[in-house]
TORKOL-4160 file (C-alpha; in steps of 0.2 Angstrom, whole numbers, padded with zeros to 4 digits, m for minus):
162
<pt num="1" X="0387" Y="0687" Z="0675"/>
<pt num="2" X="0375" Y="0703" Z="0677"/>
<pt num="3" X="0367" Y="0696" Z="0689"/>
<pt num="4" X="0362" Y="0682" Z="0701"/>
<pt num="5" X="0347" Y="0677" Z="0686"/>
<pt num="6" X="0361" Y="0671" Z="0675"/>
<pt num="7" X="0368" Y="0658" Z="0685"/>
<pt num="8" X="0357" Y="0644" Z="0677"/>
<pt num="9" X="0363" Y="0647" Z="0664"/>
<pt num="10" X="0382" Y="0650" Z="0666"/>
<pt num="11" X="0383" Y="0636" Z="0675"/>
<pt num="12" X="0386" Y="0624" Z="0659"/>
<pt num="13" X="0401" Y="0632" Z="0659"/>
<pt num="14" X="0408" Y="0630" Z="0675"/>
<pt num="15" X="0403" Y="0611" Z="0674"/>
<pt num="16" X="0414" Y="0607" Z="0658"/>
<pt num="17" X="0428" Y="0617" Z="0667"/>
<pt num="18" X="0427" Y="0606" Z="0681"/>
<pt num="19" X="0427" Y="0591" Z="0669"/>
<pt num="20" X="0441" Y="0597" Z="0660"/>
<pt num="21" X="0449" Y="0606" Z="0676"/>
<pt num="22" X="0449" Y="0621" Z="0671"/>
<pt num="23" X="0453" Y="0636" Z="0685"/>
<pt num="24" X="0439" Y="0649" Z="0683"/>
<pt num="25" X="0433" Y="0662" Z="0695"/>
<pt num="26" X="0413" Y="0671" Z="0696"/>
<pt num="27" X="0409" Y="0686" Z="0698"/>
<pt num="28" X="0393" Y="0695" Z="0698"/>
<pt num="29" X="0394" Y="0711" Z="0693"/>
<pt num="30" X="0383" Y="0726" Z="0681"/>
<pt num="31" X="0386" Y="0734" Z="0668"/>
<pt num="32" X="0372" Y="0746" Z="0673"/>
<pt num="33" X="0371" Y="0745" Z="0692"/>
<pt num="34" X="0389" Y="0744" Z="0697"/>
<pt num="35" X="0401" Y="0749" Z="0684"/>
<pt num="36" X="0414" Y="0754" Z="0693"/>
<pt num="37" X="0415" Y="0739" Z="0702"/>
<pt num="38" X="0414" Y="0731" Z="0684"/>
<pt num="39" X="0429" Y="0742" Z="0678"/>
<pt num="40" X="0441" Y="0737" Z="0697"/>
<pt num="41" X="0437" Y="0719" Z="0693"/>
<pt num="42" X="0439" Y="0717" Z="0675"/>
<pt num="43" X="0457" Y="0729" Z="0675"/>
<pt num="44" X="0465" Y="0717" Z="0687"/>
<pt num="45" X="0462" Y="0701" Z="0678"/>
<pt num="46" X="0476" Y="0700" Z="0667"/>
<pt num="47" X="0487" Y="0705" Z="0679"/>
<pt num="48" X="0481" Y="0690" Z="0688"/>
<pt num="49" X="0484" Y="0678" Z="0676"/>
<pt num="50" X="0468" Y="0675" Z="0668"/>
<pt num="51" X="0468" Y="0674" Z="0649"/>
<pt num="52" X="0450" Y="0673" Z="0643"/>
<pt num="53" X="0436" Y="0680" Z="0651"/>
<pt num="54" X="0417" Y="0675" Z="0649"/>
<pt num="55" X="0405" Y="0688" Z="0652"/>
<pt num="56" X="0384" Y="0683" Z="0651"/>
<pt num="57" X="0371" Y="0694" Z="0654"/>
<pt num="58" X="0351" Y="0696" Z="0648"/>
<pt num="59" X="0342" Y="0710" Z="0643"/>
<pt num="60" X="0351" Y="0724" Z="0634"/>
<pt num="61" X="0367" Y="0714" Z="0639"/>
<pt num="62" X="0381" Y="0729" Z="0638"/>
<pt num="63" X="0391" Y="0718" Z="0651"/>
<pt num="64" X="0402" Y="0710" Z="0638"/>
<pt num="65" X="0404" Y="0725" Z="0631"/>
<pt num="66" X="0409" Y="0734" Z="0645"/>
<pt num="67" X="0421" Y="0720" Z="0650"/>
<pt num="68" X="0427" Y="0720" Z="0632"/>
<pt num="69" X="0429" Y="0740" Z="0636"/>
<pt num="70" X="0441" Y="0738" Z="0649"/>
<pt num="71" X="0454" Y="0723" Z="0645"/>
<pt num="72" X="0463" Y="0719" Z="0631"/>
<pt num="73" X="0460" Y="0700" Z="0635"/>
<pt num="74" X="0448" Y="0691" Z="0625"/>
<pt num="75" X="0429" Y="0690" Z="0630"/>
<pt num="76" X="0415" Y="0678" Z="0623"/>
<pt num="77" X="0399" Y="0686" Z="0626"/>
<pt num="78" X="0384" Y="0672" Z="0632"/>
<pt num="79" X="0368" Y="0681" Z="0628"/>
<pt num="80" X="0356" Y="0673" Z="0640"/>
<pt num="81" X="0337" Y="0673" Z="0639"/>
<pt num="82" X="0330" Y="0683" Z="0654"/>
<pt num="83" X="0312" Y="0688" Z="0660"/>
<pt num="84" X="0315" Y="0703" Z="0653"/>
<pt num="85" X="0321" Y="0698" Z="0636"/>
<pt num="86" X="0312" Y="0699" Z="0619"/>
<pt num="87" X="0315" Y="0681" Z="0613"/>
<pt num="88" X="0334" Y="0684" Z="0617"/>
<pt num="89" X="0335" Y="0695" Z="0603"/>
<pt num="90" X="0338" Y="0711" Z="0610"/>
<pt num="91" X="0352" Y="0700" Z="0622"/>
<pt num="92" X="0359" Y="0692" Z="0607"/>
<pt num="93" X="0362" Y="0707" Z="0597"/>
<pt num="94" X="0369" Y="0720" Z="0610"/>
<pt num="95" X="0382" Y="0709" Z="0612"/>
<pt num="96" X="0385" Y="0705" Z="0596"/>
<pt num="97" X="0384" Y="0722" Z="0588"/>
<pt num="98" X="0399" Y="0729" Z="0596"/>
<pt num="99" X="0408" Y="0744" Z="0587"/>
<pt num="100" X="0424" Y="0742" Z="0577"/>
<pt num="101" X="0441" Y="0739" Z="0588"/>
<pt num="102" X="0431" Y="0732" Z="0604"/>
<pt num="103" X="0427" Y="0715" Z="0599"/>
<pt num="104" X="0417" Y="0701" Z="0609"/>
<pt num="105" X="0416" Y="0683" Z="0602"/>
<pt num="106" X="0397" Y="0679" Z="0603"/>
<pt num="107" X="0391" Y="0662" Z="0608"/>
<pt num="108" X="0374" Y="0657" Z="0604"/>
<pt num="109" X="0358" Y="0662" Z="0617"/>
<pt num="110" X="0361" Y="0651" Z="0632"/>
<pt num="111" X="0375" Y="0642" Z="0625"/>
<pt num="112" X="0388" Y="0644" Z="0640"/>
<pt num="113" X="0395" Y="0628" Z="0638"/>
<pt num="114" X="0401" Y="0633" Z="0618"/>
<pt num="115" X="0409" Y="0648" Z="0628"/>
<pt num="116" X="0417" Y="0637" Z="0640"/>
<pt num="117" X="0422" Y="0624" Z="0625"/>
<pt num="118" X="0428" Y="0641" Z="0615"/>
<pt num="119" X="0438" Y="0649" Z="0631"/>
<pt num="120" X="0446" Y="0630" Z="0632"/>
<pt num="121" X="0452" Y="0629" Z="0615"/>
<pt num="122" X="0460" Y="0647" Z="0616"/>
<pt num="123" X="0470" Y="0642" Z="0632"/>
<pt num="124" X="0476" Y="0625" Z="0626"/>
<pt num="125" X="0486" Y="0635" Z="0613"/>
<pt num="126" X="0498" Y="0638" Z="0626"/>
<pt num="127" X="0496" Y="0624" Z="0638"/>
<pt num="128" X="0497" Y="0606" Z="0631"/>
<pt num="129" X="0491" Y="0598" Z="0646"/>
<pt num="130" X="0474" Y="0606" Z="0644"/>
<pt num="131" X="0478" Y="0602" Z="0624"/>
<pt num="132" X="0478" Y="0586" Z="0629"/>
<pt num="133" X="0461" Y="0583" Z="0640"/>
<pt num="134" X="0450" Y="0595" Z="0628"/>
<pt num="135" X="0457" Y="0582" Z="0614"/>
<pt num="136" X="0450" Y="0568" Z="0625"/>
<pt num="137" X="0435" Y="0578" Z="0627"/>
<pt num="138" X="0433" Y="0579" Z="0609"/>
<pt num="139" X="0434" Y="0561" Z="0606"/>
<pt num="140" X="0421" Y="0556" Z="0617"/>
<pt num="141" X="0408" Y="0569" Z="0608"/>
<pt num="142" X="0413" Y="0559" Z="0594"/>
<pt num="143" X="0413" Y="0540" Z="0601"/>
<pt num="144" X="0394" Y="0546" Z="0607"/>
<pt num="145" X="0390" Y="0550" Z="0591"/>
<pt num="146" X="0397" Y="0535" Z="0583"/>
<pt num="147" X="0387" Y="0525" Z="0596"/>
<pt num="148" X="0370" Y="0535" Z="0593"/>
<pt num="149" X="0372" Y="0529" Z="0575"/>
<pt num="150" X="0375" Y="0512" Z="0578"/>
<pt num="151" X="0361" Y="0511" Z="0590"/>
<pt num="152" X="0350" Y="0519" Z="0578"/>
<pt num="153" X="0352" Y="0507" Z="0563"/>
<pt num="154" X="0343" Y="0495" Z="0573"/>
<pt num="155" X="0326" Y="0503" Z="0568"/>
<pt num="156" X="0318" Y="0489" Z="0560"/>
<pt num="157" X="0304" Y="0499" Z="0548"/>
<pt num="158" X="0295" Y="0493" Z="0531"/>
<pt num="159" X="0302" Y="0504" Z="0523"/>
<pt num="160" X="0319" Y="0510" Z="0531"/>
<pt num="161" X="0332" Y="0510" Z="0518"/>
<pt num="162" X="0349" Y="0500" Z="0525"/>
């Protein structure tokens, strides 16, 4: 995250890797105010281990693209809606806009948890325990759908066509 603000927000993801128990790590750290920090942590994460890397930030939102910068891993940029933000445009597009050859997958504003879901189907390529729970997961989006409906065609209205 850029900075502590974000937290709200990121937290959707760190909730669905609990769910689907996921090992993730957080960081706070600026593209802005600290990018040599920035630069330390994001060069050692593959060497680590870690696969995929979600980056959110507000405002003018260079963190993902910095991250994206140093790392050849893959980063999904979380644009989040700040105090400082115009709408979530200026957020949204700076990480979006990112120049050819230094790539960051953009998820909606605020939408941490389709990072996380995004960041989940990338690692279940490789492991098929993970494959396994996120298709679990899946399911029950559906059955809740499936349930919504039902529940719904109980709507008793004149003119309500069954």
């Amino acid at each position: 995250m850029g900075s502590a603000s974000d937290l709200p927000v990121m937290e959707e993801a760190f909730k669905l890797f609990e769910q689907l128990q996921v090992p993730f790590e957080v960081k706070i750290t600026s593209a802005h105010r600290t990018p040599d920090i920035t630069e330390e942590y994001i060069s050692g994460l593959k060497d680590r281990g870690v696969k995929v890397i979600i980056a959110g930030a507000g405002g003018a939102a260079h963190l993902p693209g910095v991250v994206a910068a140093f790392t050849t891993l893959p980063v999904i940029g979380v644009p989040v809606k700040s105090s400082i933000s115009i709408d979530g445009w200026d957020s949204i597009l700076s990480i979006l806009q990112m120049p050819p050859g230094i790539p960051v997958a953009t998820v909606g504003l605020n939408a941490a948890r389709n990072a996380a879901i995004l960041a989940v189907q990338i690692l279940a390529l490789s492991d098929k325990e993970l494959a396994e729970r996120f298709s679990e997961f899946r399911r029950q989006m559906k059955d809740k759908v499936v349930k919504s409906n039902e529940k719904i065609q109980q709507l008793d209205y004149k003119f309500l066509v069954k």
